[in-house]
C-alpha positions in Angstrom: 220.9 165.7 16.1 223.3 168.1 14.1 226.2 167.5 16.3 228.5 166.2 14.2 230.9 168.9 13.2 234.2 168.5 11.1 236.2 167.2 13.6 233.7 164.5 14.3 233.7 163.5 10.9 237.6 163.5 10.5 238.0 161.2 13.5 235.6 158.8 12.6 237.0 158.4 8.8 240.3 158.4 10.9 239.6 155.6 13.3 237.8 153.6 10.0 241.3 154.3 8.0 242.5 152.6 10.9 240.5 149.5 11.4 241.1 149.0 7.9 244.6 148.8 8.0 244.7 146.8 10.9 242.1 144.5 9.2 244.3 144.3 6.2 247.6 143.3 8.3 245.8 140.9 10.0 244.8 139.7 6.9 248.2 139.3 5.5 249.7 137.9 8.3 246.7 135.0 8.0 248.1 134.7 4.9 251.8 134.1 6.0 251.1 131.6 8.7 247.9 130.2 7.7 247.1 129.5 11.3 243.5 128.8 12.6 244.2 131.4 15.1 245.2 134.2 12.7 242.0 133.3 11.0 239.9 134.1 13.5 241.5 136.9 14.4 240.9 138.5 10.5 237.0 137.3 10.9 236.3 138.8 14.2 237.9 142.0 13.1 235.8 141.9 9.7 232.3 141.0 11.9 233.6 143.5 14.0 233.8 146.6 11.2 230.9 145.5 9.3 228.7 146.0 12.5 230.6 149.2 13.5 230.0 150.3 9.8 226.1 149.5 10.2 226.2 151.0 13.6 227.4 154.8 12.1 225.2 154.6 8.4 222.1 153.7 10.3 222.9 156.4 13.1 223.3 159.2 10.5 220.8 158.2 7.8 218.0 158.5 10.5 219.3 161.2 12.6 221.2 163.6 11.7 221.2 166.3 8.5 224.2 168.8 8.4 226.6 168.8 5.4 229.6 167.3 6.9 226.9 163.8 7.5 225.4 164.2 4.1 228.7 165.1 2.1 231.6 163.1 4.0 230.2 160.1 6.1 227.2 159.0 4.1 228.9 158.0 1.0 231.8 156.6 2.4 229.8 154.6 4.6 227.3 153.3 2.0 230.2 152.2 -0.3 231.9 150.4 2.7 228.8 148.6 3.7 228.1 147.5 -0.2 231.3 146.3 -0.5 232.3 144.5 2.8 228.8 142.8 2.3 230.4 140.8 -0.4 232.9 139.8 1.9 231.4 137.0 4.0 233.6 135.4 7.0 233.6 132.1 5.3 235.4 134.0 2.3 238.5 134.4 4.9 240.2 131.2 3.2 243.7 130.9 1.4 242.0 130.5 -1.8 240.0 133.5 -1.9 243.1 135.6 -0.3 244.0 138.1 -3.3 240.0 138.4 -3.8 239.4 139.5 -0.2 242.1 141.7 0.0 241.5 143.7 -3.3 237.6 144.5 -2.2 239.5 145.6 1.7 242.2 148.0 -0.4 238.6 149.4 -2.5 237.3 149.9 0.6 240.7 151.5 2.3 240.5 153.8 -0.7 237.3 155.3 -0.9 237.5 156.1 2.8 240.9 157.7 1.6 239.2 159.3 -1.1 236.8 160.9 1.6 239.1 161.3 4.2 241.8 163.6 2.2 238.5 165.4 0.6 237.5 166.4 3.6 241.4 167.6 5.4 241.4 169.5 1.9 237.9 170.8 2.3 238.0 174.9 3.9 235.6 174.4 6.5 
């Protein structure tokens, strides 16, 4: 399963870079209006990412071997998972609001981080 070629790898950091963002603005507008239904809306999207997340890391850690996989997914991956696992749906509260969103921008960062390495990268 050595499929996954740069491009692959750029659009899935892309469509992560892009989750995350919209997690974050749902996040913030929970935060505005403090509605139940916001709420939900900012957990489902964070179940929702953690399970895509899981889906990817456990795809490429037991299937595939090339150097885009190894270099440019895996790590960001790994950190994503480690860190959105501190991030449990029942932490989606007013009072835990600055804490939630600082470990969503580390997150948003190191997929940056990955995502710029890689566009930078001559392949």
């Amino acid at each position: 399963m050595n499929y996954v070629d740069f491009l692959d790898v750029v659009d899935i950091l892309g469509c992560l870079l892009d989750n995350l963002q919209s997690l974050i603005e749902s996040l913030e507008t929970f935060n505005l209006t403090r509605s139940a239904k916001q709420k939900e809306i900012v957990k489902n999207e964070l179940l929702q990412l953690k399970k895509n997340i899981k889906k990817h890391l456990d795809l490429f850690l037991h299937n595939d071997a090339n150097k885009y996989v190894h270099e440019y997914l895996i790590p960001p991956l790994s950190i994503c998972i480690y860190i959105l696992s501190k991030v449990g749906t029942n932490r989606i509260n007013a009072n835990s609001y600055k804490n939630v969103r600082q470990q969503l921008h580390q997150v948003q960062f190191y997929v940056q981080k990955y995502y710029d390495s890689i566009l930078n990268n001559t392949h």
